[in-house]
C-alpha positions as CSV (number, residue, x, y, z in Angstrom):
1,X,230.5,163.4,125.7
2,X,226.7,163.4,126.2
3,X,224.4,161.1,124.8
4,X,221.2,162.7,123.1
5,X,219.0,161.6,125.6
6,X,220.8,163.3,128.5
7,X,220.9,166.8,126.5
8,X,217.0,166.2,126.1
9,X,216.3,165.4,129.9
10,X,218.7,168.6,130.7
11,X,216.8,170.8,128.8
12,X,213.6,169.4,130.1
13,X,214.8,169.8,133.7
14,X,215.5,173.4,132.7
15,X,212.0,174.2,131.6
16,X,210.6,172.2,134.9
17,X,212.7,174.5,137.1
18,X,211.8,177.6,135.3
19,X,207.8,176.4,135.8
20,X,208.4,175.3,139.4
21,X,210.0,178.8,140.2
22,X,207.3,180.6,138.6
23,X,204.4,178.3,140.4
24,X,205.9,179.3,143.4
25,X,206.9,183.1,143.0
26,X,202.6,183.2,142.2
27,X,201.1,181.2,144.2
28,X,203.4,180.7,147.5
29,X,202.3,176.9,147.3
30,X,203.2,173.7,146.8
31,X,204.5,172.9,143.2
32,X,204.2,169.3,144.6
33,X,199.8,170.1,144.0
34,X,199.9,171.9,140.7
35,X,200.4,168.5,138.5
36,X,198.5,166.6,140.5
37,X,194.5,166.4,139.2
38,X,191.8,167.2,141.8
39,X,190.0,164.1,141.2
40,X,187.0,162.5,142.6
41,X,185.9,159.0,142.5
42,X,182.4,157.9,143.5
43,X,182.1,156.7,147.2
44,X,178.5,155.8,148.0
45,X,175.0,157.0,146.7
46,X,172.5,159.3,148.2
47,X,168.6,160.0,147.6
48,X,168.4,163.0,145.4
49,X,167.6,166.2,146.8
50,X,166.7,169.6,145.0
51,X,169.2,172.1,143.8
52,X,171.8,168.4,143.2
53,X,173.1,168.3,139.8
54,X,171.4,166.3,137.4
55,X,174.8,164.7,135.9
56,X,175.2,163.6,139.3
57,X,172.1,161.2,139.3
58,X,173.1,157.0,139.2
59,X,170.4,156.0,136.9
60,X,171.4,152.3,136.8
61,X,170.7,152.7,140.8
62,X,167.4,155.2,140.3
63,X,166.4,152.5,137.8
64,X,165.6,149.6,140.3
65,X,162.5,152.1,141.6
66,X,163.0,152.6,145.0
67,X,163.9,156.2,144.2
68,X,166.1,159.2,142.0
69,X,170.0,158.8,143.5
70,X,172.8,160.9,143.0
71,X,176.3,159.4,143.6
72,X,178.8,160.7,146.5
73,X,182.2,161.2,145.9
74,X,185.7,161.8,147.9
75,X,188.9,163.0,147.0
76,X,191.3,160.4,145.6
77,X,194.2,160.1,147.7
78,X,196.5,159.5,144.3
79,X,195.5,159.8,140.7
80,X,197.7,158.8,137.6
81,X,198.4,160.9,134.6
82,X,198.3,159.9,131.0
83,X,199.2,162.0,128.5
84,X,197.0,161.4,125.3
85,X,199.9,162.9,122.8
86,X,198.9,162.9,118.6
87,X,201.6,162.3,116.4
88,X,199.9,162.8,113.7
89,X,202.0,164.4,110.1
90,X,199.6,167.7,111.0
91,X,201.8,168.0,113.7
92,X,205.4,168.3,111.5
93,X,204.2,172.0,110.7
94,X,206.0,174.7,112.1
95,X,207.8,177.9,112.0
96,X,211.2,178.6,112.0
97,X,212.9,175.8,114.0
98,X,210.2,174.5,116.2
99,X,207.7,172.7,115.0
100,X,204.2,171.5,116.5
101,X,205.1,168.0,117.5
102,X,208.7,169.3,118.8
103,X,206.3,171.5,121.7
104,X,203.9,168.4,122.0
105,X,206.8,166.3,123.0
106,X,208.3,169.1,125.5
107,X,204.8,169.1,127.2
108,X,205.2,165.4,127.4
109,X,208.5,164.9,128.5
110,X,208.3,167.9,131.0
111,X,204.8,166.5,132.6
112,X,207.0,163.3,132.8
113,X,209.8,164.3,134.9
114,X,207.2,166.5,137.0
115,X,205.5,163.5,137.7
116,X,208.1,161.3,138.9
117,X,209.7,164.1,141.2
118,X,206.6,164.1,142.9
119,X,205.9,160.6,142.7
120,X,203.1,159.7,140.5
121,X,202.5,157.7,137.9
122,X,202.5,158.8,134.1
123,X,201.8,157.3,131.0
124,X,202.1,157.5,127.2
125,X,199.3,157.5,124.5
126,X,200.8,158.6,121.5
127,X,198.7,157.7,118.4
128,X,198.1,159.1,114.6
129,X,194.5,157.3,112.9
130,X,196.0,154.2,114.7
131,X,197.5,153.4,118.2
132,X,201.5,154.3,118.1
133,X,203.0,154.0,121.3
134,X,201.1,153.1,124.8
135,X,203.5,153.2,127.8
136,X,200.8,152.5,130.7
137,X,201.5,154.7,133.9
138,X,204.4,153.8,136.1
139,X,206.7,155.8,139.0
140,X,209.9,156.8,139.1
141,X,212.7,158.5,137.2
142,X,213.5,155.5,135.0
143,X,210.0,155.3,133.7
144,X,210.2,159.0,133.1
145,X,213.7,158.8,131.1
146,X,212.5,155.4,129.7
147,X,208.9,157.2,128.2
148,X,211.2,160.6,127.2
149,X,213.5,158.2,124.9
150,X,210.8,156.5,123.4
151,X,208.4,159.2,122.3
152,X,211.8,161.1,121.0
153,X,212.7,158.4,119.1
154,X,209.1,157.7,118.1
155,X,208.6,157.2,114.0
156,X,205.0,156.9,113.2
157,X,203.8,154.2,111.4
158,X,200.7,156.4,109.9
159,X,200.7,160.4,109.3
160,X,197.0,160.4,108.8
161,X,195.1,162.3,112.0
162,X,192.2,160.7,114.5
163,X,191.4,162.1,117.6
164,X,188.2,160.1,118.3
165,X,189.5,157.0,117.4
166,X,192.9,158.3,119.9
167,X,190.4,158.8,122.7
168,X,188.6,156.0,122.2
169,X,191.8,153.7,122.0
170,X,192.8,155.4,125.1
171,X,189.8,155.1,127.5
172,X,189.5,151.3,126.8
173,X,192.6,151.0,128.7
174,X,192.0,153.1,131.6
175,X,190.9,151.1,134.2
176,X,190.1,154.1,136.7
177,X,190.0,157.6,136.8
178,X,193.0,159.3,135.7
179,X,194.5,162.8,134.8
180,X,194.6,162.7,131.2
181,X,196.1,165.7,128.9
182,X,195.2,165.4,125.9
183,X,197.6,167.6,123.2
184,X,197.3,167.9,119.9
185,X,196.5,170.4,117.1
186,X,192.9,169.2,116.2
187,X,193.2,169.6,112.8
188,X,190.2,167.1,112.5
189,X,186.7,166.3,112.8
190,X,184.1,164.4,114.6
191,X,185.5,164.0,117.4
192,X,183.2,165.9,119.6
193,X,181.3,162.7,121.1
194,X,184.7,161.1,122.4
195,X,185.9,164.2,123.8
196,X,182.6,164.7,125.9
197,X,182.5,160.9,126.9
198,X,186.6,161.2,128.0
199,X,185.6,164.9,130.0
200,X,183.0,162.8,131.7
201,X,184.8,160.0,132.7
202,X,187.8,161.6,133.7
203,X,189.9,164.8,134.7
204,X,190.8,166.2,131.6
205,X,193.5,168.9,130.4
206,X,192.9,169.8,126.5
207,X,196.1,171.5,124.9
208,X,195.9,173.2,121.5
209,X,199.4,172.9,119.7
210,X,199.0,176.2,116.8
211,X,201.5,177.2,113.9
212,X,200.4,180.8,113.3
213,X,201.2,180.6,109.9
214,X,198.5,177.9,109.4
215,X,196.2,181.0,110.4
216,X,198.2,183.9,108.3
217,X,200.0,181.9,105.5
218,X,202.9,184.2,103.7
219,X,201.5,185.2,100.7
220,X,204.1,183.5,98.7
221,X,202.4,183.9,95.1
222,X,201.4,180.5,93.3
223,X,203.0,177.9,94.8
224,X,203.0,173.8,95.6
225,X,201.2,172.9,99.0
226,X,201.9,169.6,100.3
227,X,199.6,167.8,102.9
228,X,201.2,166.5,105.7
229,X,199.2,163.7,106.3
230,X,198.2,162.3,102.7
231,X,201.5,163.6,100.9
232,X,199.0,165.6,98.1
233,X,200.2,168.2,96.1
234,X,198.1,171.1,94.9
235,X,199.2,174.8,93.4
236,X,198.0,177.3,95.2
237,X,197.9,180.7,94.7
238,X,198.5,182.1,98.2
239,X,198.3,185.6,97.8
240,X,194.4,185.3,96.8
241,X,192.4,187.0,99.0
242,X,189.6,184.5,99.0
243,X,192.5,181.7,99.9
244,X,194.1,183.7,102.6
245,X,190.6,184.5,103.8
246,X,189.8,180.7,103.6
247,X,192.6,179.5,105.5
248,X,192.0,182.0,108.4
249,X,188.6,181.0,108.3
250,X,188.9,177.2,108.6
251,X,191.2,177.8,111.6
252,X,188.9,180.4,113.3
253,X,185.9,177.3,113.4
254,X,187.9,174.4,114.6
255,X,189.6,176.4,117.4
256,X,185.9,177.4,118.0
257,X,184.2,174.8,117.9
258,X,187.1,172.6,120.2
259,X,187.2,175.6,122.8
260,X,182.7,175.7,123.1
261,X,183.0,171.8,124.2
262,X,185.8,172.6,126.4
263,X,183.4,175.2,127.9
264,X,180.3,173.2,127.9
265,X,181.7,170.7,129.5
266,X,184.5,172.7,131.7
267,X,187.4,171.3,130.9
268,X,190.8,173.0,131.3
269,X,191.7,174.4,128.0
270,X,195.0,175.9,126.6
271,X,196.0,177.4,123.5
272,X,200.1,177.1,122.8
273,X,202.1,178.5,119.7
274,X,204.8,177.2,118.1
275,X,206.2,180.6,118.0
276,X,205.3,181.6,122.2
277,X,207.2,180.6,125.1
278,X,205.1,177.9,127.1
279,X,206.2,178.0,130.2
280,X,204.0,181.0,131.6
281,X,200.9,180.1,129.9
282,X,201.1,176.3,131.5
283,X,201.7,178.2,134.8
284,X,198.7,179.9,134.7
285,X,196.8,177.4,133.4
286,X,198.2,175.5,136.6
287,X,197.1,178.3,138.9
288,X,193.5,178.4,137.5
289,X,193.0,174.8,138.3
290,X,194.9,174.9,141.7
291,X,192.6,177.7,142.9
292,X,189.7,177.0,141.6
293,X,189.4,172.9,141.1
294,X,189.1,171.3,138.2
295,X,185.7,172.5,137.2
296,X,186.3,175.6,137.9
């Protein structure tokens, strides 16, 4: 008889196979490259020169007035993953049988087996408006099954929702530059200032977890509406057209305003639905990166 934990890692070893078949029908590469960040960590510094990017400029160096430098950089030879993973009560919403949180924790555990078939090290940052679960990054398959029973079994203490307090939890422990994915459903605000400072400091993947019917709620007439994270009640009458129009709206400005800093700041950015299949849109999200470097 199976134990829980061995169906889980089956099915997750399904979904890696069907994503390493699919990198490699499209790009006739090395799936071993696709999870792997394109990094760069700073090597030396240089005197600026015109056309360099003004991000690039050290201005604790430039300060000492012997000049403007820009820093150097080369390719790290091996970069660790963290996945940055809310937990929040947001994430309990769903349709049908899958939820938000149940695709969160498929990302997870899938970028956790990839990892350790290819030998790097992945961590776990799960957090809520507190700090939940940290699993710092290790290699190997028993890390990997060790961090997929965890998060699976995982019981927040707090359903309440804080990304910028996440982030900021997260890059206090992050002692070098790492791969972090950060997946959630960003059903929050002010945390625009984090993001930027953890896109700066690190190569970041940002993944969107949507229920669509947060976007077109069933117009079920007047009925109770329970939030997720403070466990209020209100009477609603959904079939209004100024509540339905409301809704859509509220959803139409955060996924906005999260996909603009994403784009100011070039970030790899994906948008999943409870309701799609993930596989190909990770695939391609994959590709872009692998072809065109992080930045691109």
């Amino acid at each position: 008889m199976n134990s829980p934990l061995t169906d889980l890692v089956r099915r997750l070893r399904h979904l890696e196979i069907r994503i390493r078949k699919a990198v490699e029908a499209q790009l006739q590469g090395d799936f071993h490259s696709v999870f792997k960040g394109t990094g760069l960590e700073v090597d030396d510094v240089r005197l600026y020169q015109y056309g360099d990017e003004v991000r690039a400029i050290d201005w604790a160096v430039s300060s000492k007035g012997h000049g403007t430098f820009v820093k150097t950089y080369k390719e790290e030879k091996e970069q660790q993953v963290l996945v940055l993973l809310d937990v929040s009560g947001s994430l309990d919403v769903g349709d049908g049988q899958r939820r938000k949180l149940d695709v969160a924790r498929d990302i997870a555990g899938l970028l956790a087996l990839a990892a350790a078939r290819q030998g790097s090290a992945l961590g776990l940052f799960a957090f809520s408006d507190q700090k939940e679960l940290y699993l710092p990054p290790v290699k190997g398959p028993r890390a990997a099954y060790a961090l997929i029973n965890r998060l699976f079994g995982l019981v927040p203490a707090s359903r309440r929702t804080g990304v910028g307090a996440g982030i900021r939890q997260a890059m206090g422990l992050l002692k070098r530059r790492t791969l972090v994915v950060l997946v959630s459903d960003f059903i929050d605000g002010h945390y625009e200032r984090e993001l930027t400072m953890l896109a700066q400091r690190h190569d970041l993947i940002v993944v969107q977890v949507l229920a669509p019917r947060e976007r077109q709620f069933p117009a079920l007439g007047i009925v109770p509406l329970r939030d997720a994270e403070t466990g209020q009640t209100r009477w609603v009458n959904t079939a209004s057209p100024d509540f339905r129009a409301s809704v859509e709206a509220t959803a139409d400005r955060q996924e906005a305003e999260l996909l603009n800093i994403c784009r100011r700041h070039r970030t790899g950015f994906l948008a999943l639905s409870t309701e799609a299949d993930f596989v190909p849109q990770l695939v391609n999200l994959f590709r872009h990166r692998q072809q065109f470097g992080r930045r691109g």
